[in-house]
Backbone as CSV, one residue per row, in Angstrom:
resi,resn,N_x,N_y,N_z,CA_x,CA_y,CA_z,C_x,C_y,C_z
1,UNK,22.652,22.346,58.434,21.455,22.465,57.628,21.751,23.355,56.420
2,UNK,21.281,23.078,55.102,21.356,23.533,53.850,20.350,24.212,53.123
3,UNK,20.530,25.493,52.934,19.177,26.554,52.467,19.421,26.091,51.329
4,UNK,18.043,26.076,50.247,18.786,25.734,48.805,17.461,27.258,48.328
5,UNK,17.960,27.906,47.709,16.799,28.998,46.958,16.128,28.417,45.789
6,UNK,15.112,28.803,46.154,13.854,27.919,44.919,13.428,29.026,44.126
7,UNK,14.010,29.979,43.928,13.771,30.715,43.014,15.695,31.168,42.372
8,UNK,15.054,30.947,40.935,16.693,31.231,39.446,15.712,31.804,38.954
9,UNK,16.784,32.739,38.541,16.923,33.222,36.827,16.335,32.768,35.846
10,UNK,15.813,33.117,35.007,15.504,32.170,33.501,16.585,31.689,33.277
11,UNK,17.901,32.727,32.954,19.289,31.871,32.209,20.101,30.513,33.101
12,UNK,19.865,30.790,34.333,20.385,29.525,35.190,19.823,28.626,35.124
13,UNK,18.091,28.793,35.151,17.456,27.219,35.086,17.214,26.911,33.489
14,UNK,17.634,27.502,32.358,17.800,27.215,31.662,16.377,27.324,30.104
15,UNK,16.000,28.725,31.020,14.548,29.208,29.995,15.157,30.660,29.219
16,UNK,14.720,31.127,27.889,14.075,32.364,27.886,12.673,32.878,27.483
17,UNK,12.784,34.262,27.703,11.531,35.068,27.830,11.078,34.842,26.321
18,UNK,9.822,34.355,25.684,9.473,34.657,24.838,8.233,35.609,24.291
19,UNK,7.028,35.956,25.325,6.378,36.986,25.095,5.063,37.334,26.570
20,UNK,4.433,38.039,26.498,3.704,38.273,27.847,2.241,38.161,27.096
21,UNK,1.459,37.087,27.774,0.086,36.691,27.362,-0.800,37.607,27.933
22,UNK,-0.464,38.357,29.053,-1.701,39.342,29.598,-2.133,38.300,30.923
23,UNK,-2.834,38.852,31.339,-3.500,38.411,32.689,-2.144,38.034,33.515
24,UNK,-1.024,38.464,33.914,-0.253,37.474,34.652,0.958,36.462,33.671
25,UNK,0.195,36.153,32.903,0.768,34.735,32.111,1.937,35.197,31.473
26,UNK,2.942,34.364,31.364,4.510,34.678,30.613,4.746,33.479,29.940
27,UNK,4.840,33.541,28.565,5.559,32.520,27.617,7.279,32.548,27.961
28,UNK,7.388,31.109,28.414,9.307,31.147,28.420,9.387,29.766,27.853
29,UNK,10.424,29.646,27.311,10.467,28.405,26.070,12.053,27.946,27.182
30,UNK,11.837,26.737,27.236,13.004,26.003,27.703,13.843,25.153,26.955
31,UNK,15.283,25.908,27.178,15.774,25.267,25.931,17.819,24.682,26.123
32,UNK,17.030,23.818,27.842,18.480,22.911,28.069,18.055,21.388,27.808
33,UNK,16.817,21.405,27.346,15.974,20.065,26.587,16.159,19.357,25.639
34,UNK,15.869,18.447,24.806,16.055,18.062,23.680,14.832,19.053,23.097
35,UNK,15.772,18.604,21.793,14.876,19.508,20.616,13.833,19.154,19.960
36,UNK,12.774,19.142,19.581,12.430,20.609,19.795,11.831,21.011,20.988
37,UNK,12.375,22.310,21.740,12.119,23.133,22.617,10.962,22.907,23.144
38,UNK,10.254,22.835,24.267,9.435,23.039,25.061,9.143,24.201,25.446
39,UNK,8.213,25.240,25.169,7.211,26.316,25.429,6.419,25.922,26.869
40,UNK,6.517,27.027,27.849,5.054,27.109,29.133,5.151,27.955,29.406
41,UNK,3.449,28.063,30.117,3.059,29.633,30.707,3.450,29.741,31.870
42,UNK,4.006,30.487,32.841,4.159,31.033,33.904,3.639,31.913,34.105
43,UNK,2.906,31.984,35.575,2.598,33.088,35.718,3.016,34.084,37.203
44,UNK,2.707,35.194,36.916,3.404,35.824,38.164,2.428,35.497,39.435
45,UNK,3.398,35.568,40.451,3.468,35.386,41.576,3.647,35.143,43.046
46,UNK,4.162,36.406,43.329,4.686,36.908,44.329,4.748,36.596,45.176
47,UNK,6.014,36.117,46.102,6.505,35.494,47.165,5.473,33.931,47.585
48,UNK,5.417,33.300,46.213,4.975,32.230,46.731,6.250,31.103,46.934
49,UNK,5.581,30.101,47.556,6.401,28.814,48.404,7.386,27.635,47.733
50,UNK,6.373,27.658,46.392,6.873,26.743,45.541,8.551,26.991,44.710
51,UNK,9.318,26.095,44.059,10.184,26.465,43.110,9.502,27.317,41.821
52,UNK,10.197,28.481,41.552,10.181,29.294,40.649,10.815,29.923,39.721
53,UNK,11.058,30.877,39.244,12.104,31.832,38.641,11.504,33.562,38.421
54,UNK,12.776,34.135,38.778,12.421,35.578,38.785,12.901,36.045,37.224
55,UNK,11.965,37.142,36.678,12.245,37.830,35.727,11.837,39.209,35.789
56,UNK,13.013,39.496,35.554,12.855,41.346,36.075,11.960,42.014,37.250
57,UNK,12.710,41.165,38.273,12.185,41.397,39.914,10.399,40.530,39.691
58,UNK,10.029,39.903,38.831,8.558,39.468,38.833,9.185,37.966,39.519
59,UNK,8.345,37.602,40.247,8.227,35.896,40.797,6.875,35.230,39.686
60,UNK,7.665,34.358,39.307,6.876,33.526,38.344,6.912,31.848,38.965
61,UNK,5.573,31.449,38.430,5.179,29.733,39.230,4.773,29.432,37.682
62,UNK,5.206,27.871,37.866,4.514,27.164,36.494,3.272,27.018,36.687
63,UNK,2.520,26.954,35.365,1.125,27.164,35.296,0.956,25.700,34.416
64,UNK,1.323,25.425,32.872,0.966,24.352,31.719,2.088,24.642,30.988
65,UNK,2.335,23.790,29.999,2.647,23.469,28.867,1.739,24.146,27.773
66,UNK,2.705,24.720,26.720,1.969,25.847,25.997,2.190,25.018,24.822
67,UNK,1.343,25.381,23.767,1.525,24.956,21.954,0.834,23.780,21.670
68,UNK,1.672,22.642,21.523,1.363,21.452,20.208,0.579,20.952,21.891
């Protein structure tokens, strides 16, 4: 049997940090995409179930698609 961890890095799954919206919410722009870049909010949330990514010990879950 094969553990796979559902929680990376921003730099492994291929996001960075671009600014903190307040309430929870984190702008990270993904950018192993075609261009132009894709922007979404994440928000924190701690030891949940789903695939995620940690940033600076925070657990973050996708929330939307941010911008256009």
């Amino acid at each position: 049997m094969q553990i796979y961890n559902m929680k990376e890095t921003l730099k492994r799954a291929g996001y960075i940090y671009i600014r903190y919206l307040g309430h929870g919410e984190h702008v990270l722009e993904y950018i192993k995409g075609k261009k132009p870049y894709q922007f979404e909010v994440w928000f924190s949330n701690k030891n949940h179930a789903s695939y995620g990514l940690i940033y600076k010990n925070t657990h973050l879950e996708f929330a939307r698609s941010y911008g256009n």
